[in-house]
NUDO-483958 format. One record per residue (C-alpha): residue number from 1; x negated, y negated, z. Coordinates in nm, 3 decimals, always signed. Last residue first. Layout:
! residues N
NUM,X,Y,Z
...
END
This chain:
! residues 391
391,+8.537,+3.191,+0.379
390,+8.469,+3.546,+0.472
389,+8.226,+3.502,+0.755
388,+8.404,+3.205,+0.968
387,+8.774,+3.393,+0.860
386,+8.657,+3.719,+1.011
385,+8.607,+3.475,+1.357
384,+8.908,+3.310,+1.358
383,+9.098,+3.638,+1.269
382,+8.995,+3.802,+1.567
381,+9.078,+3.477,+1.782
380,+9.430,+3.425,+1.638
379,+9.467,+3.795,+1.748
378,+9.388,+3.763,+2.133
377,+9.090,+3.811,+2.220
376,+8.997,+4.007,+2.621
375,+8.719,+3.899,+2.801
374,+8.376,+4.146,+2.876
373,+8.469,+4.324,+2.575
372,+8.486,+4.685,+2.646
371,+8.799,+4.729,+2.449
370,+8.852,+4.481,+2.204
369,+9.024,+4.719,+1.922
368,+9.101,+4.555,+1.579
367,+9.402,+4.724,+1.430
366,+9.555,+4.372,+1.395
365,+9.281,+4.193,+1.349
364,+9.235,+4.385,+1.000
363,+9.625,+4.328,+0.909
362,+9.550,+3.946,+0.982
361,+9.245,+3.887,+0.802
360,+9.339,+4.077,+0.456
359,+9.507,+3.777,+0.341
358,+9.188,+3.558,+0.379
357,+9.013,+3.826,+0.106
356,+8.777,+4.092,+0.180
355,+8.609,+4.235,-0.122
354,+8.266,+4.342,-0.021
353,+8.143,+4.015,-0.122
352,+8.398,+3.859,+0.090
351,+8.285,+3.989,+0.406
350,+7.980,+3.726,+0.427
349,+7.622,+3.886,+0.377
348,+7.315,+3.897,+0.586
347,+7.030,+3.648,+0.468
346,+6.809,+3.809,+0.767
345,+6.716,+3.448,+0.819
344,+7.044,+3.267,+0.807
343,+7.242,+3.544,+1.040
342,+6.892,+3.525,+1.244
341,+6.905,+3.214,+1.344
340,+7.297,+3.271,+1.354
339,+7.234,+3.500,+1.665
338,+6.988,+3.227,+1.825
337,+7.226,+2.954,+1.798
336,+7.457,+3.185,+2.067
335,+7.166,+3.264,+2.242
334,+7.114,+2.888,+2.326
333,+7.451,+2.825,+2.398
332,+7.411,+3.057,+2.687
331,+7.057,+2.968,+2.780
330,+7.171,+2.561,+2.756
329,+7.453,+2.687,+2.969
328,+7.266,+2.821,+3.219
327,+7.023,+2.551,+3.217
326,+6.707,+2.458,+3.193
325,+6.373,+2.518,+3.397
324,+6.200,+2.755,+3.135
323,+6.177,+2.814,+2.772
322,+6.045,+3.031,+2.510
321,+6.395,+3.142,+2.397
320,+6.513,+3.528,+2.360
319,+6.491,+3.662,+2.707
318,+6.596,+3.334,+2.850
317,+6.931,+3.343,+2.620
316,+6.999,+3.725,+2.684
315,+6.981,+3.651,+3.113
314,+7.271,+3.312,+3.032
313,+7.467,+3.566,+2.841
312,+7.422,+3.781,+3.166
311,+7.588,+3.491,+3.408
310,+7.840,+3.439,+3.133
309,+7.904,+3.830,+3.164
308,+7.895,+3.776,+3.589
307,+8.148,+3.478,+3.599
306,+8.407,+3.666,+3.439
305,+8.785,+3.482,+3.499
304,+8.692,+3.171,+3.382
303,+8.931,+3.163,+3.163
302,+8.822,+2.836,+2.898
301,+8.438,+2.952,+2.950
300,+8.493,+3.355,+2.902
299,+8.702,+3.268,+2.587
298,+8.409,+3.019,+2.461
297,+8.120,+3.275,+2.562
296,+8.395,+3.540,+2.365
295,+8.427,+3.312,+2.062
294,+8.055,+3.234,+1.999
293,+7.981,+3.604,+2.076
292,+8.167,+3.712,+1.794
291,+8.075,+3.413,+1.599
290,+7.691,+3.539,+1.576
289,+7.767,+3.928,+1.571
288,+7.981,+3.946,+1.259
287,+7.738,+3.925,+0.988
286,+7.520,+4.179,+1.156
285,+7.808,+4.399,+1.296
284,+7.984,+4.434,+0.938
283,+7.654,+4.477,+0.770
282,+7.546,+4.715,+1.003
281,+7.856,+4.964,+0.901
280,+7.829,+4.958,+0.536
279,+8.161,+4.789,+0.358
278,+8.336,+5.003,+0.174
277,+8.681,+4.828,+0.285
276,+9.010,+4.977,+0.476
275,+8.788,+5.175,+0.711
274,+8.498,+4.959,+0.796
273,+8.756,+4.670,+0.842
272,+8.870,+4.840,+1.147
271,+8.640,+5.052,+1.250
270,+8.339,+4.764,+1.198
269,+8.576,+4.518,+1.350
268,+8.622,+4.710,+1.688
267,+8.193,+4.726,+1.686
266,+8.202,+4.382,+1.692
265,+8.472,+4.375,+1.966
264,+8.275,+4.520,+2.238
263,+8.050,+4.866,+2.318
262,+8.063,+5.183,+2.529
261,+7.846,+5.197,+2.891
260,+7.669,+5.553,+2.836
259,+7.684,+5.658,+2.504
258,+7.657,+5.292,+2.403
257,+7.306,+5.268,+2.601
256,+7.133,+5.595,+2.540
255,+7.248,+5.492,+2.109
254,+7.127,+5.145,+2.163
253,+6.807,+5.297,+2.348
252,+6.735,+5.522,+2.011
251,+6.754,+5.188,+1.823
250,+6.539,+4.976,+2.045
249,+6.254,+5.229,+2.059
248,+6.256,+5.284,+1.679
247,+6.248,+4.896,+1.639
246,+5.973,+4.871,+1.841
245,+5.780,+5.132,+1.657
244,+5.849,+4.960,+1.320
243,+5.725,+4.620,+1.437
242,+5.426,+4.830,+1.567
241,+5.364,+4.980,+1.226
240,+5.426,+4.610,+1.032
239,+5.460,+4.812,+0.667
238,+5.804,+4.649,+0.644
237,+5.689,+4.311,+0.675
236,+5.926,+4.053,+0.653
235,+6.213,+4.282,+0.835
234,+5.981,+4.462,+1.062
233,+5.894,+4.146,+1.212
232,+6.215,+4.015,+1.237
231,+6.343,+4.265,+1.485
230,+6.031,+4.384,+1.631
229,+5.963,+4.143,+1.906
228,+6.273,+4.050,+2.010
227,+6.441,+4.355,+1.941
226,+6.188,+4.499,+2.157
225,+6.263,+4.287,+2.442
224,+6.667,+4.407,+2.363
223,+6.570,+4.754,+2.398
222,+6.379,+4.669,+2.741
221,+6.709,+4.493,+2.822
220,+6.985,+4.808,+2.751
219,+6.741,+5.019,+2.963
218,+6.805,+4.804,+3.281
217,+7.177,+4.729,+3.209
216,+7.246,+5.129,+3.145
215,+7.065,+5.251,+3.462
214,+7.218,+4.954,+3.635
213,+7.567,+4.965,+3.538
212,+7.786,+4.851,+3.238
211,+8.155,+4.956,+3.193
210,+8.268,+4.602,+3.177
209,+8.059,+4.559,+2.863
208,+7.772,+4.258,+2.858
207,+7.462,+4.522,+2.824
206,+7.616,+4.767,+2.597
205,+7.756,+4.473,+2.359
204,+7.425,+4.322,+2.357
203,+7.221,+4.674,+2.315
202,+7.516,+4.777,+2.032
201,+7.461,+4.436,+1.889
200,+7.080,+4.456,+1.848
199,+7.084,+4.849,+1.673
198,+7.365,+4.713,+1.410
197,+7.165,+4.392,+1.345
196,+6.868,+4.640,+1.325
195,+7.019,+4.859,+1.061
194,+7.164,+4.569,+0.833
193,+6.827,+4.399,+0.869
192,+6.620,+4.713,+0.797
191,+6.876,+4.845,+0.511
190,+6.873,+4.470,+0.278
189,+6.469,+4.540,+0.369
188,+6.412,+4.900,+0.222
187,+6.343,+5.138,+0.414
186,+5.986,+5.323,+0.349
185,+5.828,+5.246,+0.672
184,+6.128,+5.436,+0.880
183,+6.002,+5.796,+0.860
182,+5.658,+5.617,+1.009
181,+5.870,+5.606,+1.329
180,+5.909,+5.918,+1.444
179,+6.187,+5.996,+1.658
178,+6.261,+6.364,+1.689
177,+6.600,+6.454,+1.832
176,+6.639,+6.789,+1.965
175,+6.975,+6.949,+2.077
174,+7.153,+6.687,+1.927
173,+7.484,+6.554,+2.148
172,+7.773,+6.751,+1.990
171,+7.815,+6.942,+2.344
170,+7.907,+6.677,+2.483
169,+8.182,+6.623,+2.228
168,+8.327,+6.363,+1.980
167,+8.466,+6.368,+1.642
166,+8.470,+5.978,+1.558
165,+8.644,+5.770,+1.387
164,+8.672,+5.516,+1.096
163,+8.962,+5.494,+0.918
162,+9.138,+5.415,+0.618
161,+9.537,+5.385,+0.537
160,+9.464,+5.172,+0.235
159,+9.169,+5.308,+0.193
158,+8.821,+5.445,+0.299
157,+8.786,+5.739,+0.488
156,+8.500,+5.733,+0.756
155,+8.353,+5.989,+0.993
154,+8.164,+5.899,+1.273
153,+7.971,+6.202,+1.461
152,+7.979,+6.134,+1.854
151,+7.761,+6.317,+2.125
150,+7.520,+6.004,+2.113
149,+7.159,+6.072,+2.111
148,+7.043,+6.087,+1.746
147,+7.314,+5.848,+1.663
146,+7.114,+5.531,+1.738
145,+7.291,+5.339,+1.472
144,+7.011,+5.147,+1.410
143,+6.629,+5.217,+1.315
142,+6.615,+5.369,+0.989
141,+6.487,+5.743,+0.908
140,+6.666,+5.933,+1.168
139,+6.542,+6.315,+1.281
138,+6.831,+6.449,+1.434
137,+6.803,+6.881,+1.538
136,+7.126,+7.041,+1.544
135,+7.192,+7.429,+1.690
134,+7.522,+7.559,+1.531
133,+7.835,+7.413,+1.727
132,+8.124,+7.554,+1.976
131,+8.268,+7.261,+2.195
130,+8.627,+7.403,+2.150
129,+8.770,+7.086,+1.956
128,+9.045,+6.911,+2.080
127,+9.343,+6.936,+1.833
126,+9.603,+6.619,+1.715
125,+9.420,+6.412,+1.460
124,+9.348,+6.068,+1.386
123,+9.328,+5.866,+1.734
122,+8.972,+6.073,+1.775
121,+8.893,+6.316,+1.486
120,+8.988,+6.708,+1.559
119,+9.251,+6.754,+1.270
118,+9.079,+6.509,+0.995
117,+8.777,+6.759,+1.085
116,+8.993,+7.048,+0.893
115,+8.896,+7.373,+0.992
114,+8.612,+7.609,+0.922
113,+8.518,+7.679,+1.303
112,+8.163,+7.780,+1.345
111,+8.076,+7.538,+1.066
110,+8.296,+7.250,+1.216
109,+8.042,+7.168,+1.484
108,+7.675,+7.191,+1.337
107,+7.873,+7.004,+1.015
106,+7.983,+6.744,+1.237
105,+7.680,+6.617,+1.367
104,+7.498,+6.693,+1.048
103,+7.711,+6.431,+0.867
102,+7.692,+6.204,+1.183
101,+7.279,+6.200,+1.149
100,+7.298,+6.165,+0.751
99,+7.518,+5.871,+0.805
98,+7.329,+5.755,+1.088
97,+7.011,+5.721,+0.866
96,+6.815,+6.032,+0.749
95,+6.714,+6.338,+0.866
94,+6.956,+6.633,+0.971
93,+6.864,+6.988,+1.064
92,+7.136,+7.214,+1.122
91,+6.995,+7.535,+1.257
90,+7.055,+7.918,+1.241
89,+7.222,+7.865,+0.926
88,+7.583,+8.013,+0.871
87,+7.628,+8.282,+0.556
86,+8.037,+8.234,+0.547
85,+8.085,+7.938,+0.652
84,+7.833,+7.755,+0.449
83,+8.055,+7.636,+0.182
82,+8.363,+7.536,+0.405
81,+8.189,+7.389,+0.611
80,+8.013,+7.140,+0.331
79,+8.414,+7.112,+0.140
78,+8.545,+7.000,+0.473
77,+8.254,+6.740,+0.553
76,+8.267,+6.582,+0.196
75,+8.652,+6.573,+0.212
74,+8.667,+6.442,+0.564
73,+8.393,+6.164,+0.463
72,+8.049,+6.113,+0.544
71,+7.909,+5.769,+0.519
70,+7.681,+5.722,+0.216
69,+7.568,+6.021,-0.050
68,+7.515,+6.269,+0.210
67,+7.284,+6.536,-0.003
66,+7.269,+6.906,+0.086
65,+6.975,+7.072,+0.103
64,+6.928,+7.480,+0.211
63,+6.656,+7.522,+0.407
62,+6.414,+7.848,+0.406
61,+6.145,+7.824,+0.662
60,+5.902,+8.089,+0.658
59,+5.579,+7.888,+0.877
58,+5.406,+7.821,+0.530
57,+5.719,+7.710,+0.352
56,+5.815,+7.469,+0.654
55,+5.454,+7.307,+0.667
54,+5.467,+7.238,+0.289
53,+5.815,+7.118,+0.344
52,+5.678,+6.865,+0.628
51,+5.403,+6.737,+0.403
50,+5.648,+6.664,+0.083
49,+5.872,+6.493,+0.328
48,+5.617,+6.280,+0.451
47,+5.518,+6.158,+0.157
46,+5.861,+6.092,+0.064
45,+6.045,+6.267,-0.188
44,+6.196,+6.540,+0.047
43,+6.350,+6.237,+0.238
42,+6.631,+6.177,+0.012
41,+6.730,+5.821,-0.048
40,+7.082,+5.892,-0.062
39,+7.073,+6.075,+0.251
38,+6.979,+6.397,+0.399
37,+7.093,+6.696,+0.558
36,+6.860,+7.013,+0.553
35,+7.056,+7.354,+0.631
34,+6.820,+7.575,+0.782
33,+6.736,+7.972,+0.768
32,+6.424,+8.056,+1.025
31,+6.533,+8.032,+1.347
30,+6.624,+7.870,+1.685
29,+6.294,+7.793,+1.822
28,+6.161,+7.783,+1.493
27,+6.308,+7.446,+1.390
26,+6.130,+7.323,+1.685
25,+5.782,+7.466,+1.511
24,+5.889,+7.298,+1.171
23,+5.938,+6.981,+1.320
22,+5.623,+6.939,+1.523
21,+5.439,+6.745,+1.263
20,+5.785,+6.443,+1.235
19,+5.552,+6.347,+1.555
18,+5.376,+6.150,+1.297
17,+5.436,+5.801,+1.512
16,+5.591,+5.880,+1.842
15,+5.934,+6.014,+2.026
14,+5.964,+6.360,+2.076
13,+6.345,+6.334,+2.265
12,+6.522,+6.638,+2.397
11,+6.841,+6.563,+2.356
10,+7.057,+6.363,+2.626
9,+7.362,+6.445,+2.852
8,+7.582,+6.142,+2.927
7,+7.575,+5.926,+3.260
6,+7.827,+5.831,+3.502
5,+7.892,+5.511,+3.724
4,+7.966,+5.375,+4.020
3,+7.822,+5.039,+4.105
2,+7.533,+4.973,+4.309
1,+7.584,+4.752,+4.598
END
């Protein structure tokens, strides 16, 4: 019997090596004054960059640029609507990582309304926002967070009394989202590994949550086959085109999948520490991944209470390993060894060089959600596993 189930709205998708070409003529569909978001490692350098505002100057294109430094922040997002309220641009175009992505996100919606985002974020503030939004075309430049088809914009202040949360809408989903993957040849590898740990444990987390269903489950695992394929690949060998490709797939179906079936503890740590610590996003779900699963397959095991998610652990571990006629539980376990593989290999960092101490566990696992999670962990168990990857 199928289960019930609802799906989100998507963008239009042009998916495809040097499909970045079409951007100036989908700008055009809604105008001819832009504002360009980018990141740190600004686009308009790149070779493709320089091409695509050569193309934009010749069609009439004028963009204004503004630079998203690293995860956008109330301030940064107040201050950018605030400046461009007044002369609005026909069309927010963002390209970058999910940073940049969630930056123009929010900027598309707070533009029309020049208010304080703090006011409209999720578990933060205290308005719903009216939907309104300036057209937004994503164009991401890494392969992870798969915000170029989520209706979510994270926005993260760091602190004391941080936070991570999102302003969320369906009407914030991109109208357009162009997925080219020769944007992502020039990331550097500390980025790649970060970004596809990120893009690998929102498929897993998709694929074992309790709000799964078949449309979700089905595209979750042809993500996760390109993870297998890509995921390492593209991490030794950055200029590995089909690696890249894969990896492009994978991340815009974590973003389809999340959207659609929400995701598990892993992600609850990256709010959580994300907001107290300035610690990037995939580097809390890479480093965390591994023992996360270790201590739900063991939770799942000791309850018994969810047959079906040890029955899917068991589906990730033959997708992964080259073998046949064993086990569920070698499958299990072997997925398990599998994630810290690839913990050793992608050399991803423990929390304590970000400045995460053993008394910070408890206050962390504390605010931790665990919704989604196919078992629930109790607090001794959140702090278990920050403990394995800050000691």
């Amino acid at each position: 019997m199928v289960r019930s189930f609802q799906f989100a709205r998507l963008p239009l998708i042009i998916f495809g090596f040097g499909k970045l070409s079409g951007l100036p003529d989908f700008v055009l569909r809604y105008g001819k004054r832009i504002l360009l978001i980018t990141g740190q490692f600004s686009f308009l350098t790149s070779a493709p960059g320089i091409k695509f505002a050569k193309a934009a100057e010749k069609k009439g294109i004028k963009a204004d640029q503004l630079t998203i430094p690293g995860e956008p922040s109330p301030g940064i997002i107040d201050e950018a609507s605030a400046q461009y309220g007044n002369a609005p641009p026909d069309v927010v175009v963002a390209i970058g990582g999910g940073s940049a992505i969630d930056a123009g996100k929010a900027l598309s919606a707070m533009i029309p309304i020049r208010g304080n985002i703090k006011e409209y974020l999720e578990g933060v503030g205290f308005k719903d926002h009216p939907g309104t939004k300036i057209p937004f075309i994503a164009v991401p430049t890494t392969a992870g967070t798969g915000s170029e088809a989520t209706k979510n914009a994270v926005i993260s202040q760091v602190g004391k009394e941080g936070f991570k949360r999102s302003l969320r809408h369906d009407n914030f989903v991109p109208d357009i989202a162009v997925v080219d993957p020769e944007l992502t040849l020039s990331c550097p590898q500390d980025i790649t590994s970060a970004s596809g740990m990120d893009c690998f444990t929102q498929l897993t987390e998709a694929y074992l949550s309790d709000r799964a269903n078949e449309y979700t489950d089905a595209l979750a695992v042809e993500g996760l086959k390109a993870i297998k394929l890509s995921l390492v690949r593209s991490c030794i060998d950055g200029q590995d085109i089909n690696a890249r490709t894969g990896m492009s797939f994978a991340a815009l179906t974590s973003g389809i999948c999340l959207a659609n079936a929400g995701l598990g503890v892993v992600h609850g740590f990256a709010s959580s520490a994300g907001g107290r610590f300035d610690i990037p996003h995939g580097v809390v779900c890479g480093t965390l991944m591994a023992v996360s699963n270790e201590v739900t397959v063991s939770r799942l095991r000791e309850k018994r209470s969810n047959p079906s998610a040890l029955n899917k652990y068991a589906s990730l571990g033959k997708l992964f390993l080259d073998y046949s006629n064993k086990s569920d539980d070698y499958f299990i376990d072997g997925f398990i060894e599998y994630l810290h593989y690839l913990t050793d290999e992608l050399k991803l960092p423990g929390l304590k060089k970000w400045g995460i101490t053993e008394n910070d566990l408890k206050e962390i696992a504390l605010i931790t959600e665990c919704k989604n999670n196919p078992v629930k962990l109790e607090t001794e168990d959140l702090i278990e596993i920050l403990l394995r990857r800050t000691l």
